[in-house]
VEXDREN-2710 file (C-alpha; in Angstrom, 1 decimal):
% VEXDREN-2710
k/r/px/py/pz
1/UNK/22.8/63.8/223.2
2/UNK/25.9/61.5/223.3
3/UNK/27.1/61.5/227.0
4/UNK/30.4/61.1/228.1
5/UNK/30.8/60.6/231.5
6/UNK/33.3/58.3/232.4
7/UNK/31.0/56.2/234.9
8/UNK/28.6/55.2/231.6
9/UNK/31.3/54.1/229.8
10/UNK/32.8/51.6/232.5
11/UNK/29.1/51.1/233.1
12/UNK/28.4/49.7/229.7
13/UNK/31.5/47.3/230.0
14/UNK/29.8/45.5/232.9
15/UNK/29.5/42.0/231.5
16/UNK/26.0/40.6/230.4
17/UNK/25.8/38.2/233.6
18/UNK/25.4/40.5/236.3
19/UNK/25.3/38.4/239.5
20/UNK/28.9/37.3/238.4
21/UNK/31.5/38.0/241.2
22/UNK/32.7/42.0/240.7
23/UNK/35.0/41.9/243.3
24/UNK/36.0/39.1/246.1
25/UNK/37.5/40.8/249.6
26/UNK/40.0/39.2/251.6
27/UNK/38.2/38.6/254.1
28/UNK/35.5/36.4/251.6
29/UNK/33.0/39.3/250.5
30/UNK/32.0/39.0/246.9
31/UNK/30.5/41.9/245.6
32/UNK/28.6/41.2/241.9
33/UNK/28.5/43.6/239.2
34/UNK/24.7/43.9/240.1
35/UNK/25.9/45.1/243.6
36/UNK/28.0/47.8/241.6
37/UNK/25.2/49.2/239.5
38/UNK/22.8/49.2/242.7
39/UNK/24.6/50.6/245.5
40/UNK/26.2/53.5/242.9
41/UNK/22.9/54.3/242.3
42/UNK/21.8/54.5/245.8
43/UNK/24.7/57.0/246.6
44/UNK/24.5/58.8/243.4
45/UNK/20.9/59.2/244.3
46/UNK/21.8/60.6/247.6
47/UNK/24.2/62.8/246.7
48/UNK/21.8/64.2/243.7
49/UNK/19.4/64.9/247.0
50/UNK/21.6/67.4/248.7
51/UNK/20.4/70.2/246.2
52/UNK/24.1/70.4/245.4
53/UNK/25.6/73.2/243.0
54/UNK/26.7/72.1/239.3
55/UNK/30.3/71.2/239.6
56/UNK/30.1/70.6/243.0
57/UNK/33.3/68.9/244.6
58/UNK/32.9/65.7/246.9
59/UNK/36.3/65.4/249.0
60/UNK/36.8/62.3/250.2
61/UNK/39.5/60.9/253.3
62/UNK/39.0/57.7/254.4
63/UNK/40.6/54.0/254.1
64/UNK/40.7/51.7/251.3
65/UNK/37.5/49.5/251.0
66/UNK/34.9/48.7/248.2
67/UNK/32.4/50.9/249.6
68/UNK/34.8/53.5/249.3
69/UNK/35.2/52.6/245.4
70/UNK/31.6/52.8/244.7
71/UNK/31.7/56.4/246.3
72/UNK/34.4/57.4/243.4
73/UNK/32.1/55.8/241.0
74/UNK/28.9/57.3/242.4
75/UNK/30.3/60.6/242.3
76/UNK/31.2/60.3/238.6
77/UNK/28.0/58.6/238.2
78/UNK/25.5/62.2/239.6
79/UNK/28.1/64.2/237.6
80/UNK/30.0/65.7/240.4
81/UNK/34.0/66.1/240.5
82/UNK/36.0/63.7/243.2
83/UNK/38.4/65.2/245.1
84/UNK/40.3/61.8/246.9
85/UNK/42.5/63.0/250.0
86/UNK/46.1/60.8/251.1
87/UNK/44.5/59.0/254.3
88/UNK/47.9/60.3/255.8
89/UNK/47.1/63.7/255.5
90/UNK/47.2/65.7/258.8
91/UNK/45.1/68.6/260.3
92/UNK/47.1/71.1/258.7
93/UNK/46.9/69.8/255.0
94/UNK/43.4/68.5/255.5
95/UNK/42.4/72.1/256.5
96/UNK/44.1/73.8/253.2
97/UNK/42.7/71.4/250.9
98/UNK/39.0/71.8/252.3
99/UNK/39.6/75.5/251.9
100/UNK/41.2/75.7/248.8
101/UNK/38.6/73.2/247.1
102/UNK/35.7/74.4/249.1
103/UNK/33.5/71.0/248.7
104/UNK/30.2/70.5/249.0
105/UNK/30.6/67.3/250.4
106/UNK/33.4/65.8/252.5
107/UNK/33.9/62.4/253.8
108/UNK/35.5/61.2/256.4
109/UNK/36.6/58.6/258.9
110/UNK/34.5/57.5/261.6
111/UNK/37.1/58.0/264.1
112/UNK/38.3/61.2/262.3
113/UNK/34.9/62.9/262.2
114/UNK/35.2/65.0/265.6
115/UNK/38.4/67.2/263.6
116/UNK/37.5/67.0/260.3
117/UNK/34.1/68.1/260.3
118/UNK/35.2/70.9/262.4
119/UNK/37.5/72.3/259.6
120/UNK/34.7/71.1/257.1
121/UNK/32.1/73.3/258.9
122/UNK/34.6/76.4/259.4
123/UNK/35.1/76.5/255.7
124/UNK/31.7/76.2/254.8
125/UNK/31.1/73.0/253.8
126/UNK/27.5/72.1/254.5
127/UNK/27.6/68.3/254.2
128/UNK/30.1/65.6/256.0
129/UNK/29.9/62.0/256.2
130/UNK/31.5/59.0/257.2
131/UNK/32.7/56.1/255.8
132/UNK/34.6/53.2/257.9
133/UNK/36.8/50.4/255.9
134/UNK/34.2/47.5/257.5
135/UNK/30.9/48.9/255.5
136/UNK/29.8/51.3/258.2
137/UNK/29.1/55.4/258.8
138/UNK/26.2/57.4/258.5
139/UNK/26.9/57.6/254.2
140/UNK/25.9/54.3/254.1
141/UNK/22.7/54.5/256.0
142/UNK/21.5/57.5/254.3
143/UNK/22.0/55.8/251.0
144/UNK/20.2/52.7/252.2
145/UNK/17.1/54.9/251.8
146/UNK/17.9/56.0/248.1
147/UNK/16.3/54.1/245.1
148/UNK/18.8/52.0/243.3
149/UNK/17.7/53.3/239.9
150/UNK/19.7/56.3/238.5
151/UNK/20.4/57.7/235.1
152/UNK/23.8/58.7/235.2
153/UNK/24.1/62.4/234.4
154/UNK/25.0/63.9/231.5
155/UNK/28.8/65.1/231.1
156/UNK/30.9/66.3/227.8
157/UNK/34.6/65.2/227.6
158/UNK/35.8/68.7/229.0
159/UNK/33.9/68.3/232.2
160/UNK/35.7/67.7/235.2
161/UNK/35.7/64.6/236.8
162/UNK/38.4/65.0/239.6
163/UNK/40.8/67.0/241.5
164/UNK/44.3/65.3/242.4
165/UNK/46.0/67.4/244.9
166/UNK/49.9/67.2/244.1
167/UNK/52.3/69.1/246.2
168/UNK/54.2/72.0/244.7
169/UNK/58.0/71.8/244.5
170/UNK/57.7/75.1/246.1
171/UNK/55.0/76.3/248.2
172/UNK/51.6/74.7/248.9
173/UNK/49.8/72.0/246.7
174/UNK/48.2/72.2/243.6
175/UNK/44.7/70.5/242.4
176/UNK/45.3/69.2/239.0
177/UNK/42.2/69.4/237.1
178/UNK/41.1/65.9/235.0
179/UNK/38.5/65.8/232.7
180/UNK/36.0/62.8/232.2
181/UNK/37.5/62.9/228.7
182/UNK/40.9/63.2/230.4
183/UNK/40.6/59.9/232.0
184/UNK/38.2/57.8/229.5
185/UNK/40.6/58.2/226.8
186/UNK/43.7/57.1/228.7
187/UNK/41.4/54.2/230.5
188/UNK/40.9/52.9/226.4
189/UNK/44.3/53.5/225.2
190/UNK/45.6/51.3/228.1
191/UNK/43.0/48.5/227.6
192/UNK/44.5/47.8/223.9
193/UNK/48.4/48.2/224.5
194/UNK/48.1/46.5/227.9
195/UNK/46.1/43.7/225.7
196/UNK/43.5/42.9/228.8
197/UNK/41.3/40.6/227.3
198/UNK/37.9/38.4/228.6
199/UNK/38.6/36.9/231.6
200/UNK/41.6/38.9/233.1
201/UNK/41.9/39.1/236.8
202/UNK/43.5/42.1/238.8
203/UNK/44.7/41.6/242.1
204/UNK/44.0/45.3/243.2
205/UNK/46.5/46.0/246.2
206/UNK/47.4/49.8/245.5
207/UNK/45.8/52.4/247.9
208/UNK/42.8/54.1/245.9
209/UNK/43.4/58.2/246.3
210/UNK/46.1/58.1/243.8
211/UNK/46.3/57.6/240.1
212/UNK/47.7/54.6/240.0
213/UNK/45.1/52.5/242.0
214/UNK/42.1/54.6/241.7
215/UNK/42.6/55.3/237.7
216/UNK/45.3/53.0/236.6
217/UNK/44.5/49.8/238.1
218/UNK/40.2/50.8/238.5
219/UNK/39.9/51.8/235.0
220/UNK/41.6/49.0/233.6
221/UNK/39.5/46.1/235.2
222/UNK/36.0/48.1/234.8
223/UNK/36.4/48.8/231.3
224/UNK/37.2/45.2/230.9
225/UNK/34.6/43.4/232.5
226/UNK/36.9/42.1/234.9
227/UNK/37.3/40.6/238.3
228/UNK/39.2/42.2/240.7
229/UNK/40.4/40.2/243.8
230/UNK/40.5/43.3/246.3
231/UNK/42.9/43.7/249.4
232/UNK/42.4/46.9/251.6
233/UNK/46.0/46.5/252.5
234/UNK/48.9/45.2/250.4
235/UNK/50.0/42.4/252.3
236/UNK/53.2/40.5/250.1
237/UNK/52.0/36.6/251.1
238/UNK/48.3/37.0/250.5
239/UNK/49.1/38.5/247.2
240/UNK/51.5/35.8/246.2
241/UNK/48.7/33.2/247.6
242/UNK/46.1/35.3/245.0
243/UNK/48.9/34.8/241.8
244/UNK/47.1/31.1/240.6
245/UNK/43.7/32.9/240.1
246/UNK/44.5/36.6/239.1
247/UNK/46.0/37.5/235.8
248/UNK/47.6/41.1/236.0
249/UNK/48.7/42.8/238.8
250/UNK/49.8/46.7/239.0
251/UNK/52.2/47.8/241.8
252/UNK/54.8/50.4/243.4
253/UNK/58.8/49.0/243.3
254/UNK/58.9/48.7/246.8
255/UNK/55.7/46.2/246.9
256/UNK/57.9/44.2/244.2
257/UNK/61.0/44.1/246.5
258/UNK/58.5/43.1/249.3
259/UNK/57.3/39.8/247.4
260/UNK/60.7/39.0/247.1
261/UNK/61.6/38.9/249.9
262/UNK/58.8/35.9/249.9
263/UNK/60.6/32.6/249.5
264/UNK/56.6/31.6/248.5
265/UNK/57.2/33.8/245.0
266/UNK/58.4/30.8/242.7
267/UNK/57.9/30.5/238.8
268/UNK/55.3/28.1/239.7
269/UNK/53.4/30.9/241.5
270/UNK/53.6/33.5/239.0
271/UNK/52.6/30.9/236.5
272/UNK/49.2/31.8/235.6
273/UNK/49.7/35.8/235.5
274/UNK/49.7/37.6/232.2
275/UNK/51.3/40.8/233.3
276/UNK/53.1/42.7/236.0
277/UNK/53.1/46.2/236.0
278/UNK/54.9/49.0/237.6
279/UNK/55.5/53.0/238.4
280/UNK/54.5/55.9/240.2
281/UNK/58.4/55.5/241.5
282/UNK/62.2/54.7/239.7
283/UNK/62.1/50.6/239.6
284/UNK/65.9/49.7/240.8
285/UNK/67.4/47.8/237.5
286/UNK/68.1/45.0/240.3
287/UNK/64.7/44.4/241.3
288/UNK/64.1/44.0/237.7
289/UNK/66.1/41.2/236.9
290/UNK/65.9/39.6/240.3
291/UNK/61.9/39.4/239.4
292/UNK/62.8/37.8/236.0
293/UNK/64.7/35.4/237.5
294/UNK/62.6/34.7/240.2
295/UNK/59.0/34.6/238.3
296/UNK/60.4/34.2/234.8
297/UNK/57.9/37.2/233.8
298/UNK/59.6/40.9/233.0
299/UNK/57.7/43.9/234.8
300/UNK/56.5/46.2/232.3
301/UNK/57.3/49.6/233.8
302/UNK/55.5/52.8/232.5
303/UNK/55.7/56.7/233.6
304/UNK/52.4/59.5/234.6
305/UNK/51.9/61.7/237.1
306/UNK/49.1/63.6/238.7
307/UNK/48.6/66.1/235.9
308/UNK/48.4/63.6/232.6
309/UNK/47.4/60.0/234.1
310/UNK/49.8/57.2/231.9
311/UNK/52.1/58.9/229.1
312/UNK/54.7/56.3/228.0
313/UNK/54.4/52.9/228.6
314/UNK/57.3/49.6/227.8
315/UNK/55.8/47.3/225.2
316/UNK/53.3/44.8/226.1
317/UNK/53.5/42.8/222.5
318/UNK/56.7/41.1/222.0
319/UNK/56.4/42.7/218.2
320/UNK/56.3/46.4/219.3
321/UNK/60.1/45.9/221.0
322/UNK/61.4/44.4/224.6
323/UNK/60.8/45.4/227.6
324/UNK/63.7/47.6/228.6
325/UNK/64.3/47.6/232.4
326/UNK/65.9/51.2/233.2
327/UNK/63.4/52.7/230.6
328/UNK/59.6/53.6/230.8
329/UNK/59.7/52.7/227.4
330/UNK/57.4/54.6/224.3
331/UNK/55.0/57.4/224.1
332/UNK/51.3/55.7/224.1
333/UNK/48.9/55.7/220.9
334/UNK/47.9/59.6/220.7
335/UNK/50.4/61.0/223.3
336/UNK/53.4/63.4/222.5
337/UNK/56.5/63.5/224.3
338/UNK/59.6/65.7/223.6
339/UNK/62.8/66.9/225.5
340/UNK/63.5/70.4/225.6
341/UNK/66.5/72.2/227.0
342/UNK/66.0/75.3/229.3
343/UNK/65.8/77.3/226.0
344/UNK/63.0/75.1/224.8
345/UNK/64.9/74.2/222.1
346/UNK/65.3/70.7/221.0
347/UNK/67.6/68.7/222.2
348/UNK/69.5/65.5/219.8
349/UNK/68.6/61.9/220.0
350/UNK/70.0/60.6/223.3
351/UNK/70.8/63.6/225.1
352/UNK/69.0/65.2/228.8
353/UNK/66.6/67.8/229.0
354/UNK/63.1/68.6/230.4
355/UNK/60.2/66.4/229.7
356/UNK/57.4/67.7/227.8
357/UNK/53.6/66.0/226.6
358/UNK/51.0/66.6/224.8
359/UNK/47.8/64.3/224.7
360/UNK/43.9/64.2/225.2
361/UNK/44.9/62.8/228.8
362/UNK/47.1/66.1/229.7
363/UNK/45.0/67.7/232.1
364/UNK/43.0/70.7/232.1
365/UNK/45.1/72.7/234.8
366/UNK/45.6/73.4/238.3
367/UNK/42.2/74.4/240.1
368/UNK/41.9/78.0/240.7
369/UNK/45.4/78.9/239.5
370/UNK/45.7/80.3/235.8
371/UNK/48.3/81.9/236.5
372/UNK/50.3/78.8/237.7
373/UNK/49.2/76.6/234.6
374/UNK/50.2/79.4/232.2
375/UNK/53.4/79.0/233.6
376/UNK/53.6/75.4/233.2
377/UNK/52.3/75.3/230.0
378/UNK/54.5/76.0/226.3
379/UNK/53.4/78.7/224.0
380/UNK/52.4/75.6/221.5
381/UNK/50.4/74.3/224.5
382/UNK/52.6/71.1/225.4
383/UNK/52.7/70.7/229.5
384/UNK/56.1/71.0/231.1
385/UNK/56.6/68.1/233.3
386/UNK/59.6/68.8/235.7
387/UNK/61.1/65.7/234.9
388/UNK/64.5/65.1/233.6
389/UNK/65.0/62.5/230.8
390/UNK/66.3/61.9/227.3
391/UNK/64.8/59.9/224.1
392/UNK/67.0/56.9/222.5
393/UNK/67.2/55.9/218.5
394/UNK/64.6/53.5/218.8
395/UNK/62.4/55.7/220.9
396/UNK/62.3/54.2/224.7
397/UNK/62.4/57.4/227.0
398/UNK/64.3/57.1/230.6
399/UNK/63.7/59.1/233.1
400/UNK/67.3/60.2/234.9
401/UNK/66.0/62.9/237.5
402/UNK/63.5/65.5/238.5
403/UNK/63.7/69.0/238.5
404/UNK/63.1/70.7/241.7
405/UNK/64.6/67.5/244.1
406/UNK/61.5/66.0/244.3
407/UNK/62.1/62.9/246.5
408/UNK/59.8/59.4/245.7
409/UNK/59.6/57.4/248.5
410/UNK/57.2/54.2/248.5
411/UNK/55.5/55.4/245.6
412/UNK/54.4/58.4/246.9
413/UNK/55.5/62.2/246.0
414/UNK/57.2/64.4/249.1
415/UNK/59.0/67.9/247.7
416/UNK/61.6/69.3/250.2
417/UNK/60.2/73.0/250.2
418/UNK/57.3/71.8/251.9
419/UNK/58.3/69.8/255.1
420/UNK/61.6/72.6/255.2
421/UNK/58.7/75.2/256.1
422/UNK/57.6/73.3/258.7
423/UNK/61.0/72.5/260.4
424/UNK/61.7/76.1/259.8
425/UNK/58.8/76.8/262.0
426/UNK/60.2/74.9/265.1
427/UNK/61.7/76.8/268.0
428/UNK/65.8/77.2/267.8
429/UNK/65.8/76.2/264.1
430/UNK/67.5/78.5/262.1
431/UNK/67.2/76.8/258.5
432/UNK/66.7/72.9/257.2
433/UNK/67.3/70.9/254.3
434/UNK/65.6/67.9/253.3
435/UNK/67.5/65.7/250.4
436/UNK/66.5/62.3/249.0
437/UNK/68.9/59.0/249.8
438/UNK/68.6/55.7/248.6
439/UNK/66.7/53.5/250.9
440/UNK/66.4/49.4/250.1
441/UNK/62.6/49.1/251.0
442/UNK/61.3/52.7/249.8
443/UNK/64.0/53.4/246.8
444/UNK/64.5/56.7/248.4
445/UNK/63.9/58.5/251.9
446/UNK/64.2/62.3/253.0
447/UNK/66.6/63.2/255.1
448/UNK/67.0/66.5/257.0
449/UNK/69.5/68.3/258.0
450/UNK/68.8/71.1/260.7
451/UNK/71.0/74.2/261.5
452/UNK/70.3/75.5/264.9
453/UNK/69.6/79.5/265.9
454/UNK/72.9/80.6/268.3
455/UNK/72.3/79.4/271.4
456/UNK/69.5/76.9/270.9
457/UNK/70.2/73.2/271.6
458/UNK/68.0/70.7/269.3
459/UNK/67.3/67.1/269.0
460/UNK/66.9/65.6/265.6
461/UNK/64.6/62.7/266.7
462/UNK/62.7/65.2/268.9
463/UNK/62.3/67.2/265.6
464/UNK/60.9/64.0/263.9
465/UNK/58.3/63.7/266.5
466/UNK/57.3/67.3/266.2
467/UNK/56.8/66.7/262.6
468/UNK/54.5/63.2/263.3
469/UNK/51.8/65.3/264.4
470/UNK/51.4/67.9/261.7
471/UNK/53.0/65.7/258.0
472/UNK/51.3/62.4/256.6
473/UNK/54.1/59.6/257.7
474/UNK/55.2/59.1/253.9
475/UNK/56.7/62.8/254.3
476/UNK/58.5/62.2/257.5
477/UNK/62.2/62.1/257.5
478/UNK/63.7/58.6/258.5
479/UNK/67.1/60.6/260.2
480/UNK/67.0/64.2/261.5
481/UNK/70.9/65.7/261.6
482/UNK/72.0/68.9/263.5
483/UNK/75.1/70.5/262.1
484/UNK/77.0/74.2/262.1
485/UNK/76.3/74.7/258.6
486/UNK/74.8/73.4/255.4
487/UNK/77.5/73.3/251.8
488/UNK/76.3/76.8/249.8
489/UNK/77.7/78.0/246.5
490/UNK/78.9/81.0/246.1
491/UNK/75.9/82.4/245.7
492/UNK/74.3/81.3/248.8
493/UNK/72.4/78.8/247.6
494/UNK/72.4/75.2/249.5
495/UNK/74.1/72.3/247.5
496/UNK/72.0/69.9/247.9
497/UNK/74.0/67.4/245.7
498/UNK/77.0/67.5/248.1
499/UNK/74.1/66.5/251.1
500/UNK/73.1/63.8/248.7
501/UNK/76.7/63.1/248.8
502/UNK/77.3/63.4/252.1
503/UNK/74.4/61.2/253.6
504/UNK/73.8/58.5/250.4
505/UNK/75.3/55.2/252.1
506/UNK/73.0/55.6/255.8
507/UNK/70.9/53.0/254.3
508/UNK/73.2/50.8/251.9
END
């Protein structure tokens, strides 16, 4: 039977010389792709010992490290689905996610275990680890009992692999469910138009519980055979001081503006790199062409989300068309995008609507929600995005907006409805909006805006605070106002653009 789970394909594009360097740390580890095959086998092995259920889900919080990597991999490996957690994440979230997926497994910080195993336990969850970023926890020692042979199990493309938790627009989050078919054919339509080729080298700075790092930039150098030159943190001068050995490199716009800001980032330094990639956020048409100049290489920028992994990509070969900055250029081999208006009716060439795909790497639907994915699904079964964007003559797509103010800051997703419940919640607040500004560093921050109950006094930066101990800090707002009364239309409804408006040059 032919077995399609994701971890024996990357497994079968290990290279033939095994003891050559996987992975080099920064702080001088090398890890060789011997290392890879044995310790996934050792904590596949000990998760196949737990006598856990089929589909069982292993949720995983902890910081970046290799040893966290091979626990993605291992989990993919004993045919369970990975469930990776925001290492920002709070009580509050961390307690609805572990109810809402019920995992079999969770792991967790060392210094986080006390609170998190207590929620784990309370929701039933029978087994919780830990996992520390210097190759500690009590995962690692029971796996250094497990044999280091495994047959990785078998899986059909429809099986899922993972769960991405992405926060609703309105109300709580959704897991978005990807397939190992989902993400193997998206991993092998990226290795061709991205051209990798023997003897690339990704310098892998990107956190690892997000698509970009963990499928993206993972995928890409595993299913190459390549070398990854790892950093646990991005740090803008050791990545610069990585350029002469590394080939590709796959980052967020504001980790771009941060390596400008490098007077080390010269054309000479950049010299040796094949490719610069980037997404998950808008990349400012400045930062573009200051990177040209500076590096003489053009970013290719491309556009995904939770729900569908990559979908359009700008051209990688000169032949297929330039790279456009402002775009996120064409469709990828096998994927369908179209613009709709509200109708969902076409729109022409050239003019806005709402962003919809079709592809083998559109996922499966949200976990435990059908009625949810119905809804966000078209009668000929193409997935509605929520973006915003129109399609040119020659094909590049641009994104202009999102439906639903959906604010990207640093790469990562915060949606207004959710941190306006928990301002809402606060004593004296009568009602809050949070609205997206530009923000040099982050390309955009919230911002809220807080009207009091009659009679109640508040303090915005005492709000913030208050919201420090319950949100991850990419949600926080950076300002906290307290005004009479927020700009309605006539039917009640807060304008939101006029806030935009009102509060867009705080960070020029």
């Amino acid at each position: 039977m032919q077995n399609d789970n994701l971890f024996a394909a990357l497994r079968a594009a290990f290279p033939r010389d095994l003891d050559a360097v996987a992975v080099e740390t920064d702080d001088g580890l090398a890890y060789s792709w011997r290392d890879l095959d044995r310790a996934t086998a050792m904590l596949a092995n000990l998760l196949g010992s737990l006598g856990l259920a089929e589909g069982a889900r292993v949720a995983v919080q902890v910081e970046k490290s290799v040893e966290a990597m091979l626990l993605y991999l291992a989990t993919l490996r004993a045919g369970y689905v990975f469930l990776p957690l925001n290492t920002a994440y709070q009580q509050a979230e961390i307690a609805y996610f572990i109810e809402n997926a019920e995992p079999a497994v969770v792991v967790t910080t060392p210094k986080n275990f006390g609170w998190v195993s207590r929620i784990a336990f309370q929701a039933g969850t029978r087994h919780v680890f830990t996992l520390g970023d210097d190759r500690t926890g009590t995962l690692l020692d029971r796996a250094s009992h497990c044999s280091d042979q495994q047959q990785p199990a078998v899986k059909g493309i429809d099986d899922l692999a993972a769960i991405l938790y992405t926060s609703g627009t309105t109300g709580r989050s959704k897991g978005a469910m990807l397939s190992h078919g989902n993400l193997l054919s998206n991993a092998r339509v990226l290795k061709d138009y991205w051209g990798w080729v023997p003897g690339d080298v990704l310098i892998h700075a990107l956190p690892i519980f997000h698509v970009h790092g963990l499928f993206v930039a993972l995928h890409g150098a595993l299913l190459n055979g390549s070398q990854m030159l790892w950093l646990n943190k991005f740090d803008p001068r050791k990545v610069i001081e990585r350029l002469p050995r590394a080939t590709v490199f796959m980052g967020v716009p504001t980790l771009y503006t941060r390596m400008l800001a490098e007077p080390a980032l010269t054309r000479e330094a950049a010299s040796h790199m094949r490719l610069f990639i980037s997404g998950s956020a808008p990349l400012l048409i400045e930062t573009f062409n200051d990177w040209q100049a500076r590096t003489g290489h053009t970013i290719l920028e491309r556009y995904g989300m939770s729900e569908t992994i990559m979908l359009t990509s700008n051209p990688y070969r000169a032949q297929d068309g330039e790279r456009r900055g402002g775009t996120v250029g064409f469709p990828l081999p096998g994927v369908g995008v179209r613009v709709r208006d509200d109708a969902g009716q076409p729109v022409p060439t050239g003019e806005i609507g709402g962003i919809q795909v079709s592809g083998p790497n559109v996922f499966k639907g949200y976990w435990r929600m059908p009625e949810k994915t119905k809804e966000e699904f078209t009668e000929d079964g193409w997935f509605k995005t929520g973006d915003v964007g129109r399609i040119d003559e020659r094909g590049y797509v641009t994104i202009v907006g999102r439906s639903k103010d959906l604010i990207i800051s640093g790469g990562y997703n915060v949606y207004p409805a959710e941190i306006e419940g928990f301002i809402n919640e606060m004593p004296g607040v009568a009602e809050s909006a949070l609205v997206g500004v530009p923000h040099p560093d982050f390309g955009e921050v919230g911002v809220a805006v807080v009207i009091p109950k009659p009679g109640a006094q508040l303090d915005g930066e005492a709000l913030i605070a208050t919201l420090k101990t319950q949100l991850a800090n990419f949600k926080i707002p950076k300002k906290c106002f307290v005004v009479a009364e927020l700009p309605r239309n006539t039917m009640g409804k807060v304008q939101k653009n006029l806030l935009r408006e009102q509060y867009k040059g705080l960070f020029a």
